[in-house]
mmCIF file of the N, C-alpha and C atoms, coordinates in Angstrom:
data_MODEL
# 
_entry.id   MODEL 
# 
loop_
_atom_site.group_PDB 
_atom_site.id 
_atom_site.type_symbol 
_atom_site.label_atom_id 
_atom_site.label_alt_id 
_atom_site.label_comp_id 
_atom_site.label_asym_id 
_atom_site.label_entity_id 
_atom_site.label_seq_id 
_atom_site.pdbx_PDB_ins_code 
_atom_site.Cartn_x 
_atom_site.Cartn_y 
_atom_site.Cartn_z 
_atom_site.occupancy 
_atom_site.B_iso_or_equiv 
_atom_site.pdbx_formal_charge 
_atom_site.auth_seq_id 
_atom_site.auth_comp_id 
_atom_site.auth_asym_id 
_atom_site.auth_atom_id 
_atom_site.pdbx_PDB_model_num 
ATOM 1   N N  . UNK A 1 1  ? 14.184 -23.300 1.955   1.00 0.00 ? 1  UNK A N  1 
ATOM 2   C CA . UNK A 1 1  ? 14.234 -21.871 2.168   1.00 0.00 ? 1  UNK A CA 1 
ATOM 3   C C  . UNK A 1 1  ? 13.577 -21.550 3.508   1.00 0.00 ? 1  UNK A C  1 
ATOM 4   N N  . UNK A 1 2  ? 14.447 -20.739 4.337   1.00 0.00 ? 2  UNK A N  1 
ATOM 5   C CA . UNK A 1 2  ? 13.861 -20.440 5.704   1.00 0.00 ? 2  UNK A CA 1 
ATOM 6   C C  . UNK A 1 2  ? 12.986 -18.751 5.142   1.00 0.00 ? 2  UNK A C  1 
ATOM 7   N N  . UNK A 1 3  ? 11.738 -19.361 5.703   1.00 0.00 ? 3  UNK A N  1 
ATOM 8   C CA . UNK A 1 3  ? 10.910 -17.817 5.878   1.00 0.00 ? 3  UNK A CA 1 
ATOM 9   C C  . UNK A 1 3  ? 11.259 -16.577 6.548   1.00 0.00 ? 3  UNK A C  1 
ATOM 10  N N  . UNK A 1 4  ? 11.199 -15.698 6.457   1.00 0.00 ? 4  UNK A N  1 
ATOM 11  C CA . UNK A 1 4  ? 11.127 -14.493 7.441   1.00 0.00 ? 4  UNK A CA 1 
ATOM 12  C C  . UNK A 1 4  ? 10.079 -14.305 8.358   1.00 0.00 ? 4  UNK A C  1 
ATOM 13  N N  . UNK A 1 5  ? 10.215 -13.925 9.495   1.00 0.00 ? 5  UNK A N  1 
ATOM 14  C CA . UNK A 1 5  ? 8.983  -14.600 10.219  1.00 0.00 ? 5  UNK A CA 1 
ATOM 15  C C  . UNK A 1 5  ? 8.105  -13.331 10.200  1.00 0.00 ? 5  UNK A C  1 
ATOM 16  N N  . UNK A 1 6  ? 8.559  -11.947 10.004  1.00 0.00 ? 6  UNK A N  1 
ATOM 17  C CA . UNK A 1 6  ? 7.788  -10.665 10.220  1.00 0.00 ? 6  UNK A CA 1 
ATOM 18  C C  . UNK A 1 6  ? 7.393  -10.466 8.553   1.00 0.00 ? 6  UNK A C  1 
ATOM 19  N N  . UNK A 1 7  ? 6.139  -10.303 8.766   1.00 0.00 ? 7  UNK A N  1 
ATOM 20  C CA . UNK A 1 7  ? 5.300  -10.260 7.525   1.00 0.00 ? 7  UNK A CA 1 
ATOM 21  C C  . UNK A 1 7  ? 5.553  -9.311  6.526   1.00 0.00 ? 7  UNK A C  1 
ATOM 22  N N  . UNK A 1 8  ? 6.488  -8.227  6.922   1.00 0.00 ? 8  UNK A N  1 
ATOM 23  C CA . UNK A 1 8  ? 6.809  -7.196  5.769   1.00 0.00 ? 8  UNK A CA 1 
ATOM 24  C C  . UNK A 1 8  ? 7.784  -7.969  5.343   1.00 0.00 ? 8  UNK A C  1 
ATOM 25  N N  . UNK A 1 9  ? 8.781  -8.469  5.832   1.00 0.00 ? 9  UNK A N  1 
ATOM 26  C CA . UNK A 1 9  ? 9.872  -8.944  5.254   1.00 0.00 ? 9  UNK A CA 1 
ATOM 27  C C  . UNK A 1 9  ? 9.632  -9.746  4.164   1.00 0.00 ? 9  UNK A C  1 
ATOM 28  N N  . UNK A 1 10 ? 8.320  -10.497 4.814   1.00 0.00 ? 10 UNK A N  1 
ATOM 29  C CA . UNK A 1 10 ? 7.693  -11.828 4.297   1.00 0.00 ? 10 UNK A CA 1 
ATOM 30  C C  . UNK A 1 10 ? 7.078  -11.514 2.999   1.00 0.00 ? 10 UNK A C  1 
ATOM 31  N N  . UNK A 1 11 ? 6.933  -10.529 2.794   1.00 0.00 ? 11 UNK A N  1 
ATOM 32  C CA . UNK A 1 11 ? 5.614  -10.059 1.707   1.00 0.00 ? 11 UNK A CA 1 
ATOM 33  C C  . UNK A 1 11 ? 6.978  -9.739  0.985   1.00 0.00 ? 11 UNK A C  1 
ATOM 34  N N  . UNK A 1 12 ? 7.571  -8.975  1.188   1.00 0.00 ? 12 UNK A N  1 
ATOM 35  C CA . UNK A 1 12 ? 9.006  -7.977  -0.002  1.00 0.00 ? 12 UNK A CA 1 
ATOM 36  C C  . UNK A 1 12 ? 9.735  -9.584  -0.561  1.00 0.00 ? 12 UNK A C  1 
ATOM 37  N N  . UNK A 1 13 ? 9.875  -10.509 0.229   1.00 0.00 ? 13 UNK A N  1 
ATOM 38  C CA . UNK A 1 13 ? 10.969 -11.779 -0.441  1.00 0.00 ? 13 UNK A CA 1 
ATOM 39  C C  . UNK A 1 13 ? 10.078 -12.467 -1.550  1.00 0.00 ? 13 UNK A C  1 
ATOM 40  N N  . UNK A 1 14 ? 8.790  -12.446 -1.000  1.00 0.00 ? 14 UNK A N  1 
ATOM 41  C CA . UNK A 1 14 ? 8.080  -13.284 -2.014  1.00 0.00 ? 14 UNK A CA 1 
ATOM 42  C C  . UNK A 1 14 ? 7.474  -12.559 -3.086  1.00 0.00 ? 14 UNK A C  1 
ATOM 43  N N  . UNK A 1 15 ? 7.003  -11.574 -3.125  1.00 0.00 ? 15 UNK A N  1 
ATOM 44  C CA . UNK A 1 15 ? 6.795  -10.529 -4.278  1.00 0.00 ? 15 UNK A CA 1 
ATOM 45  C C  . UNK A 1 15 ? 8.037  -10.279 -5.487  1.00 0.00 ? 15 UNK A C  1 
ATOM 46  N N  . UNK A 1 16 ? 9.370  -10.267 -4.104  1.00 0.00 ? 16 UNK A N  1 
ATOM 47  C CA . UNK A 1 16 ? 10.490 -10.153 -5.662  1.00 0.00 ? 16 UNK A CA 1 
ATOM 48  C C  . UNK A 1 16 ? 10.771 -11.637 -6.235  1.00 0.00 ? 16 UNK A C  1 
ATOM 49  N N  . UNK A 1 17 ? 10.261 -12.457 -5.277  1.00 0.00 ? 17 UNK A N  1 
ATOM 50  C CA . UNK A 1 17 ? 10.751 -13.995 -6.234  1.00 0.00 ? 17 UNK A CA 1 
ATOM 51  C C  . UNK A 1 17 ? 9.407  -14.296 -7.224  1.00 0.00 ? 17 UNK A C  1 
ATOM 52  N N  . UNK A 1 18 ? 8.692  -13.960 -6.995  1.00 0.00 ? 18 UNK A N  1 
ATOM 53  C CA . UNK A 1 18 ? 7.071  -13.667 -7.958  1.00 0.00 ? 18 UNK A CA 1 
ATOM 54  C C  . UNK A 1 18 ? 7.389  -13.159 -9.207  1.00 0.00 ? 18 UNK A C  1 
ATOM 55  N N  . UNK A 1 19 ? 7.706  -12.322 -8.851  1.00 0.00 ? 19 UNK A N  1 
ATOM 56  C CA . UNK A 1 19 ? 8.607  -11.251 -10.214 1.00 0.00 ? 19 UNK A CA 1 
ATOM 57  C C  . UNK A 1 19 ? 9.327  -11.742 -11.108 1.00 0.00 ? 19 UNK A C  1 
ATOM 58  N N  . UNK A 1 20 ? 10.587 -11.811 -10.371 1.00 0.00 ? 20 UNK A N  1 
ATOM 59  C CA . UNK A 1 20 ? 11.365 -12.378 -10.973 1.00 0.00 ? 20 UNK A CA 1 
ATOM 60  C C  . UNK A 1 20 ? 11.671 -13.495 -11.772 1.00 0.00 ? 20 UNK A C  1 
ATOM 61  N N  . UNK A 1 21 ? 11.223 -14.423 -10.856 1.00 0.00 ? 21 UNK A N  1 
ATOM 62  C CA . UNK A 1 21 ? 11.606 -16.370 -11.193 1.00 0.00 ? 21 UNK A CA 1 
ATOM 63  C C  . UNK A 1 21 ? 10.432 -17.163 -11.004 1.00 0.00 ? 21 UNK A C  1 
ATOM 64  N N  . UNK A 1 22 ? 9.114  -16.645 -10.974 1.00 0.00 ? 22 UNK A N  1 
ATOM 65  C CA . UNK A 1 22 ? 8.271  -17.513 -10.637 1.00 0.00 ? 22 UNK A CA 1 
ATOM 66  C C  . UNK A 1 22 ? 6.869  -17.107 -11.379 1.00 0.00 ? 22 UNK A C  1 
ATOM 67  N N  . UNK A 1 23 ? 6.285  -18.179 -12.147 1.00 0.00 ? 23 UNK A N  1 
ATOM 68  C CA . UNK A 1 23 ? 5.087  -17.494 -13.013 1.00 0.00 ? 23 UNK A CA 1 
ATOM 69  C C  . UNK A 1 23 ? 3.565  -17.325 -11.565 1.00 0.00 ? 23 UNK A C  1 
ATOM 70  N N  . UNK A 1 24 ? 3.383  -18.111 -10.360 1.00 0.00 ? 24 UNK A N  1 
ATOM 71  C CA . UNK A 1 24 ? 2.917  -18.071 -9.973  1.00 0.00 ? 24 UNK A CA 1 
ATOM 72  C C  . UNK A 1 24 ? 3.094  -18.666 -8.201  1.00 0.00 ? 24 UNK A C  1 
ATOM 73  N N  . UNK A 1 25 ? 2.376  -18.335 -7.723  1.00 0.00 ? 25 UNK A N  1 
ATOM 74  C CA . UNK A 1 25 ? 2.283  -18.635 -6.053  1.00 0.00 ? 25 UNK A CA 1 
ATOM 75  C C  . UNK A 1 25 ? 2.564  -19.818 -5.995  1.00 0.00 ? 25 UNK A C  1 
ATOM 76  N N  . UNK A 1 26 ? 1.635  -20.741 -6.692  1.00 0.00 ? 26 UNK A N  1 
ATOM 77  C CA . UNK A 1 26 ? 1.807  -22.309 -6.886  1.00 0.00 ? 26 UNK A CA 1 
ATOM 78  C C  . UNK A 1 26 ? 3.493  -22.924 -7.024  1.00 0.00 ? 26 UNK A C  1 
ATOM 79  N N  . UNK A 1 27 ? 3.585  -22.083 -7.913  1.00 0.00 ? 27 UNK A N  1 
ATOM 80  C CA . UNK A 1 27 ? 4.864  -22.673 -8.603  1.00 0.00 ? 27 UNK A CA 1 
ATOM 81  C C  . UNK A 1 27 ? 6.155  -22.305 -7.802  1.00 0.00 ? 27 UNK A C  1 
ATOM 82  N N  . UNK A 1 28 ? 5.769  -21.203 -7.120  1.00 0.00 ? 28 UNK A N  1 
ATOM 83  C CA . UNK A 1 28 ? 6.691  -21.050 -6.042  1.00 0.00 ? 28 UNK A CA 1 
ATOM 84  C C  . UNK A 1 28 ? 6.782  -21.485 -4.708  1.00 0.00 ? 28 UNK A C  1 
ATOM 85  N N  . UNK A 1 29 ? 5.356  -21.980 -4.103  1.00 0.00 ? 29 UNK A N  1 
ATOM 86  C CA . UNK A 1 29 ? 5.391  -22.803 -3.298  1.00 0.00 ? 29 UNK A CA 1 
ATOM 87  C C  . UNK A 1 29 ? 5.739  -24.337 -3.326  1.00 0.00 ? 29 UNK A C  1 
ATOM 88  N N  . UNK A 1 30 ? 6.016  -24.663 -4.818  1.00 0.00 ? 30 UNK A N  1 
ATOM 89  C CA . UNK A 1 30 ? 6.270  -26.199 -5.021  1.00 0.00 ? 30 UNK A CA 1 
ATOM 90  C C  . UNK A 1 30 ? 7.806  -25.988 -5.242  1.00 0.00 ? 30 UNK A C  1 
ATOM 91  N N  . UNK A 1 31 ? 8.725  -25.064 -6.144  1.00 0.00 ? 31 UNK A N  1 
ATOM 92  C CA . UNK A 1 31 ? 9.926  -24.742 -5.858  1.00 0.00 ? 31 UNK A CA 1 
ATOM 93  C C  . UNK A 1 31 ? 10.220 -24.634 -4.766  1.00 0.00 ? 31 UNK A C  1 
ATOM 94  N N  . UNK A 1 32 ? 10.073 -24.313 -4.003  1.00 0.00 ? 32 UNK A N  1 
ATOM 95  C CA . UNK A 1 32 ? 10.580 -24.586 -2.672  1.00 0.00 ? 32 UNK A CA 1 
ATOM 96  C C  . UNK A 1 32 ? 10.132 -25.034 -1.144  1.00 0.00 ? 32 UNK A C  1 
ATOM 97  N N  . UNK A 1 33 ? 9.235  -25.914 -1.945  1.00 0.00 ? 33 UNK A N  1 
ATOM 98  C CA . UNK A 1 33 ? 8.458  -26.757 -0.976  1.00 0.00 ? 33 UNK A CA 1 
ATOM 99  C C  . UNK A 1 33 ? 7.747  -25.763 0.106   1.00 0.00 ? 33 UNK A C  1 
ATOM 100 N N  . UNK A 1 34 ? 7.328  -25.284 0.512   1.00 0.00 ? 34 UNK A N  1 
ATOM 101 C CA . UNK A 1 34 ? 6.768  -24.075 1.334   1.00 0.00 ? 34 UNK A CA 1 
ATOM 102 C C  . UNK A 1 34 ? 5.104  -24.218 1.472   1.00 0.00 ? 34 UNK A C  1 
ATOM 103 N N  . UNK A 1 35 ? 4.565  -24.014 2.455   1.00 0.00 ? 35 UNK A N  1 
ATOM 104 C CA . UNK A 1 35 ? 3.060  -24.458 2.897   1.00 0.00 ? 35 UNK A CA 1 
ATOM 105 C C  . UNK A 1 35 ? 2.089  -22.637 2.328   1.00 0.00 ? 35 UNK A C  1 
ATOM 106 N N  . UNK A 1 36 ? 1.653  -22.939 1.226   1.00 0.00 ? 36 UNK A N  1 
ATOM 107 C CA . UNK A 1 36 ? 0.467  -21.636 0.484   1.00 0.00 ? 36 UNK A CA 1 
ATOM 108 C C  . UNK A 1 36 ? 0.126  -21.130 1.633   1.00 0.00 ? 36 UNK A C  1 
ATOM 109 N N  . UNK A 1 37 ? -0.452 -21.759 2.256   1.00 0.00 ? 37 UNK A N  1 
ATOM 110 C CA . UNK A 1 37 ? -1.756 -21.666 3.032   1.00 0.00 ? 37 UNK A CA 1 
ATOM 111 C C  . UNK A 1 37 ? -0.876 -20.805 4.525   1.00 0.00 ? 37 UNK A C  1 
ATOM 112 N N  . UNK A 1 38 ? 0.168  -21.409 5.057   1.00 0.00 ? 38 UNK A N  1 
ATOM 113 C CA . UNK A 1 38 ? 0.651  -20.620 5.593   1.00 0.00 ? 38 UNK A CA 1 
ATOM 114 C C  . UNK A 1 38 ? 1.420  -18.972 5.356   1.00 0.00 ? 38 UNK A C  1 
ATOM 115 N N  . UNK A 1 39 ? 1.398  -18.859 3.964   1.00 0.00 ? 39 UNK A N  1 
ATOM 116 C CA . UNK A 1 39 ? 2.277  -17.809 3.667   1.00 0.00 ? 39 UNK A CA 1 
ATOM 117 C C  . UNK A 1 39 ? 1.037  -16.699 3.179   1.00 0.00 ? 39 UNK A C  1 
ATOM 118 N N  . UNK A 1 40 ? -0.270 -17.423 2.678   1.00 0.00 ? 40 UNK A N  1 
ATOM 119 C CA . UNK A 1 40 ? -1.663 -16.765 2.806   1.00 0.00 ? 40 UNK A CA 1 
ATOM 120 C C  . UNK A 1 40 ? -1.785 -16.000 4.060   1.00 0.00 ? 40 UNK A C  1 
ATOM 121 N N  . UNK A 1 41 ? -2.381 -16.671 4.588   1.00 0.00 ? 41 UNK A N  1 
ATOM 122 C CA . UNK A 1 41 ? -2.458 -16.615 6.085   1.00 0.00 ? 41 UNK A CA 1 
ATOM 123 C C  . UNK A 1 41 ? -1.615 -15.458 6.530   1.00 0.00 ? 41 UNK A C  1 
ATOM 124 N N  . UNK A 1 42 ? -0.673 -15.602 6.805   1.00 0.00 ? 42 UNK A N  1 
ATOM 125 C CA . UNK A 1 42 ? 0.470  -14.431 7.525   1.00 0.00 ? 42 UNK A CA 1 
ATOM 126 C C  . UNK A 1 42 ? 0.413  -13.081 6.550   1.00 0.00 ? 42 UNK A C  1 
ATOM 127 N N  . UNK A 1 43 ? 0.435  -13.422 5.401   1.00 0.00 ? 43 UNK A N  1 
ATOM 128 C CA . UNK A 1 43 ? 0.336  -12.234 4.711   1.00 0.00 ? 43 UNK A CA 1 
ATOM 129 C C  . UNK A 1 43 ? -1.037 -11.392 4.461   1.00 0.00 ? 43 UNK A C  1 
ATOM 130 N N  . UNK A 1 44 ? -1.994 -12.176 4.998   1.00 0.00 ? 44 UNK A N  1 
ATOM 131 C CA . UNK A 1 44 ? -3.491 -11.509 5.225   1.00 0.00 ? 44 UNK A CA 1 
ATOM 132 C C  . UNK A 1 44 ? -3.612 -10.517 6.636   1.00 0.00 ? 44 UNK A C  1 
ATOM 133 N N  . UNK A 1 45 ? -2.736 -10.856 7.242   1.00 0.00 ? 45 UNK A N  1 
ATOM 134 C CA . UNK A 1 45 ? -2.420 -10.024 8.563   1.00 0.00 ? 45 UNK A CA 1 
ATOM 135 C C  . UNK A 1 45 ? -2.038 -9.087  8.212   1.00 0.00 ? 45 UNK A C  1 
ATOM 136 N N  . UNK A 1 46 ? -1.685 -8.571  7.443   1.00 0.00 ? 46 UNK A N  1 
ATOM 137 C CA . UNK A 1 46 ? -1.113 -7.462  7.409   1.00 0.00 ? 46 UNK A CA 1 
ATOM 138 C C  . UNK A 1 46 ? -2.214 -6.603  5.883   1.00 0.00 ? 46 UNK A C  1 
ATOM 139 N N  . UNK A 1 47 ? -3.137 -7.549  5.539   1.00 0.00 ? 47 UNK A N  1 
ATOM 140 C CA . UNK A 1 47 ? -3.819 -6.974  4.403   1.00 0.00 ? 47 UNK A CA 1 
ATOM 141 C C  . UNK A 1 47 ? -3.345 -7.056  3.553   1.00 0.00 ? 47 UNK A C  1 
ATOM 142 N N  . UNK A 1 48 ? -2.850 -8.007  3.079   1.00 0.00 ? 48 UNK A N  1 
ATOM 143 C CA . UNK A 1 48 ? -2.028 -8.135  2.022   1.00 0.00 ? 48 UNK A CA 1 
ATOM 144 C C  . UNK A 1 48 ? -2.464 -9.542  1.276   1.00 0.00 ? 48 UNK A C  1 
ATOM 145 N N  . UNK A 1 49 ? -3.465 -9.833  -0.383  1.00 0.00 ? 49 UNK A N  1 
ATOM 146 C CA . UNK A 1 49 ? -4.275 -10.704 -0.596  1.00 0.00 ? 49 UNK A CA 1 
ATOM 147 C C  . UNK A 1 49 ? -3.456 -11.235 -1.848  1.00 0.00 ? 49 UNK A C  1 
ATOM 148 N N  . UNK A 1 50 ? -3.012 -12.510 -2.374  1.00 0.00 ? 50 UNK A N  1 
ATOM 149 C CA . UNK A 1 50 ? -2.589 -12.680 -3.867  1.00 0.00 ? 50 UNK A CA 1 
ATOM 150 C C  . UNK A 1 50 ? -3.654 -12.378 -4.898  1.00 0.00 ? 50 UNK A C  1 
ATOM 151 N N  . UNK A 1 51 ? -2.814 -11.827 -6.133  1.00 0.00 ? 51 UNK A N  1 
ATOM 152 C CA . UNK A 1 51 ? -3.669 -11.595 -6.710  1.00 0.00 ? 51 UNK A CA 1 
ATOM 153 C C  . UNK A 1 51 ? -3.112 -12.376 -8.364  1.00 0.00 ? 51 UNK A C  1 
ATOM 154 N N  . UNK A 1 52 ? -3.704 -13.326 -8.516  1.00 0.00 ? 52 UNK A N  1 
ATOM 155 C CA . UNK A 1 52 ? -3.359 -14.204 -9.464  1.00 0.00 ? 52 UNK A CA 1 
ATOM 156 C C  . UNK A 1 52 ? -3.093 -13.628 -11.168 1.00 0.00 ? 52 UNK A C  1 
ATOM 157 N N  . UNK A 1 53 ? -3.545 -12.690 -11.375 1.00 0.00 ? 53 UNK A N  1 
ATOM 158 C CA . UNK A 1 53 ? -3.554 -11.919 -12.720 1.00 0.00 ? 53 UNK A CA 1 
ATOM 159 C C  . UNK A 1 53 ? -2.236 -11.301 -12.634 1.00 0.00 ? 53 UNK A C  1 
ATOM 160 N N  . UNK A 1 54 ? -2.060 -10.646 -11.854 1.00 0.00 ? 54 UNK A N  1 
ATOM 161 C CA . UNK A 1 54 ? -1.035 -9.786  -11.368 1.00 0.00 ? 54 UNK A CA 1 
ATOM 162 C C  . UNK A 1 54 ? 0.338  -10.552 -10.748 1.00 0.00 ? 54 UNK A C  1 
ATOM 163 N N  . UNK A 1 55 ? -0.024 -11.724 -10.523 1.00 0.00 ? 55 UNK A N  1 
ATOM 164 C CA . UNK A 1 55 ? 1.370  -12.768 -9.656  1.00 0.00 ? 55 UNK A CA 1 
ATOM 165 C C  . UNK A 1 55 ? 1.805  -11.882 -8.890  1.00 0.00 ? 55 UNK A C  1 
ATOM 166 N N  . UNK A 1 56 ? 1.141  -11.361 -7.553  1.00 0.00 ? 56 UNK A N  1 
ATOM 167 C CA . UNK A 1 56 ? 1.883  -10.997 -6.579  1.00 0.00 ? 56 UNK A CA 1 
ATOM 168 C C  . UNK A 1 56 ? 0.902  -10.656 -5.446  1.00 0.00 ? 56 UNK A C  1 
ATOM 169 N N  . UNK A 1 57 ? 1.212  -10.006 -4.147  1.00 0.00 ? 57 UNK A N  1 
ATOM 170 C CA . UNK A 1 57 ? 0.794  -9.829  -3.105  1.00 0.00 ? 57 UNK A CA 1 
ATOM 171 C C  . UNK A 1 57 ? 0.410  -8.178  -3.014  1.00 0.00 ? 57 UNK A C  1 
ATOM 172 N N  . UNK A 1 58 ? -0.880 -8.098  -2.911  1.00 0.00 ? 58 UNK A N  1 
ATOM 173 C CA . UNK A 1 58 ? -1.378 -6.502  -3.386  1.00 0.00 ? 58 UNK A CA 1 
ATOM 174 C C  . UNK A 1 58 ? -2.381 -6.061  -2.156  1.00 0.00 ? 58 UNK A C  1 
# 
C-alpha cells in the first residue's frame, strides 16, 4: 500500500481502515507491512496521537 504523503490525507485513510477492517494500529501496520513509527511520526505533525482504547488517530 502506497501512503499519502500529506498528513490529512494520511490521517482520513488510516482512521477509516482502523474502523473498518482493523482491530488495531499493530495489526494494520503488519497487514500491510507499513513502518508504525513512521505513520506516528507524520501524524504527530499535525497533532494527531493514537489512541489505543479508541483504535484511531484523535
Amino acid at each position: 500500500m502506497t501512503l499519502p504523503k500529506d498528513p490529512v490525507m494520511l490521517l482520513s485513510l488510516i482512521n477509516t481502515k482502523l474502523r473498518d477492517y482493523n482491530s488495531s494500529l499493530d495489526d494494520f501496520c503488519k497487514e500491510y507491512n507499513l513502518d508504525k513509527e513512521y505513520i506516528t511520526e507524520k501524524l504527530s505533525m499535525i497533532d494527531y496521537h493514537y489512541n489505543e482504547e479508541r483504535n484511531q488517530f484523535i
